[in-house]
C-alpha positions in Angstrom: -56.0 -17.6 -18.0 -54.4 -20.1 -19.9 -51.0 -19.3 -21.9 -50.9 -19.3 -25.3 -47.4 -19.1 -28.0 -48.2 -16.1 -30.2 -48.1 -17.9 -33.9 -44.8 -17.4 -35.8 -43.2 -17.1 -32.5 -39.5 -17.6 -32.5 -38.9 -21.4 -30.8 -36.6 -24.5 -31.0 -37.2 -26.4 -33.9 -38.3 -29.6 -31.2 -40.9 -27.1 -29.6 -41.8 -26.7 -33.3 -42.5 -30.4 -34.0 -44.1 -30.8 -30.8 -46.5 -28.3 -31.7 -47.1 -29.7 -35.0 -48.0 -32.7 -33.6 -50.6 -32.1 -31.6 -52.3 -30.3 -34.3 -55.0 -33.5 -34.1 -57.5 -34.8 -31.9 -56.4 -36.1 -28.2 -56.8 -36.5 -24.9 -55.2 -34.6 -22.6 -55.0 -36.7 -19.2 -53.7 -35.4 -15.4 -50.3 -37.2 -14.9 -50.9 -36.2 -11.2 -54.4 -36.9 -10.0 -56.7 -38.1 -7.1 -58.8 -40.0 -10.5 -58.6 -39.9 -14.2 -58.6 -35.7 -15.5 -59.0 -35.7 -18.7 -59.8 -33.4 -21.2 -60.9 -33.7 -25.1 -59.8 -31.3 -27.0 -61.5 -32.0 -30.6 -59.6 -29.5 -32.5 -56.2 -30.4 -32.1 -55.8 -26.6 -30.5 -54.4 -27.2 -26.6 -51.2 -29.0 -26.0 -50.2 -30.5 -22.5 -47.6 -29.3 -20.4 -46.2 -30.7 -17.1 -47.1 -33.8 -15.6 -49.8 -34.2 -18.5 -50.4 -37.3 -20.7 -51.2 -36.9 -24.4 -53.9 -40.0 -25.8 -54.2 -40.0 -29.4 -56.6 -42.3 -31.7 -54.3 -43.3 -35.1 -56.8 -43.0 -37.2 -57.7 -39.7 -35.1 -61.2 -40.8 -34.6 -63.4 -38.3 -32.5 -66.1 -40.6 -31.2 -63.8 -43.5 -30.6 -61.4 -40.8 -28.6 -64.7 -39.2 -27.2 -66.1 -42.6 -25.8 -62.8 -43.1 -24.1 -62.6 -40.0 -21.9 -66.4 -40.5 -21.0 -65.2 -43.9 -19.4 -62.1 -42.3 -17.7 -64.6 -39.9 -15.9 -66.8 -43.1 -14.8 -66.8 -45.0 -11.2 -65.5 -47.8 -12.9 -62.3 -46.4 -14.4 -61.8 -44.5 -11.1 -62.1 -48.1 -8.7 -59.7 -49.6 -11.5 -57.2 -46.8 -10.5 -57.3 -46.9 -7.5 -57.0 -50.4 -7.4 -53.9 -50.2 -10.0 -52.2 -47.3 -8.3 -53.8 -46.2 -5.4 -51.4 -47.9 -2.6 -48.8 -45.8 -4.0 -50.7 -42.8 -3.6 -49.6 -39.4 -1.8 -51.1 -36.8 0.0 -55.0 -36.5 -0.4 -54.6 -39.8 -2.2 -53.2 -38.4 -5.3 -51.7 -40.9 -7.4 -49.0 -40.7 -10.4 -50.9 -41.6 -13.4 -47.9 -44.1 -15.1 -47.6 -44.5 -19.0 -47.6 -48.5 -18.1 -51.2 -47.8 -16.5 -52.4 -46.0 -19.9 -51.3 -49.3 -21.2 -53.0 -51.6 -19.3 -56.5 -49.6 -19.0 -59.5 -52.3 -19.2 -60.5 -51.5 -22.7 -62.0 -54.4 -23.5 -65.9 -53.8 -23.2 -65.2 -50.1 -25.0 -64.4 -52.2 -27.8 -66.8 -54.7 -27.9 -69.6 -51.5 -27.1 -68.4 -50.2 -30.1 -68.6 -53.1 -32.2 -72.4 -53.3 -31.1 
């Protein structure tokens, strides 16, 4: 089960916008995770909750967004977290993905894949 706002639903008008705004392509990414969670939702249909990041491409390109959460999910990305945040890590080693590690993430051969 996952829950789900009824449309026309009565909310605050900054739920409203919120909503609205996610209405495009993302990534949702784990805020709280042992390695990178993260989820594609092509649509523009989920929205994060808690302890959940939100990724967007500006130009809200699919296979650029679609290429990145298929490196988040390699052994790469996961030794780069670890390596970034993992001596901070809690129970299980689960580690507080930080908006200044989104940031920094080692793009660089993504882009130059791309460009190939």
């Amino acid at each position: 089960l996952r829950p789900v706002l009824p449309r026309g639903a009565s909310l605050p008008a900054s739920v409203g916008r919120r909503i609205d705004q996610a209405r495009r392509p993302k990534l949702l990414l784990a805020g709280l995770a042992n390695r990178f969670e993260a989820y594609l939702d092509t649509t523009g249909r989920d929205l994060g909750a808690v302890s959940t990041w939100t990724i967007y491409h500006p130009h809200d390109d699919v296979a650029s967004l679609t290429q990145l959460v298929a490196w988040l999910h390699t052994a790469t990305a996961h030794e780069w977290l670890v390596a970034e945040l993992g001596a901070a890590s809690v129970g299980h080693g689960y580690m507080t993905i930080t908006k200044r590690a989104i940031q920094q993430l080692p793009l660089e051969p993504l882009a130059h894949e791309k460009a190939a």
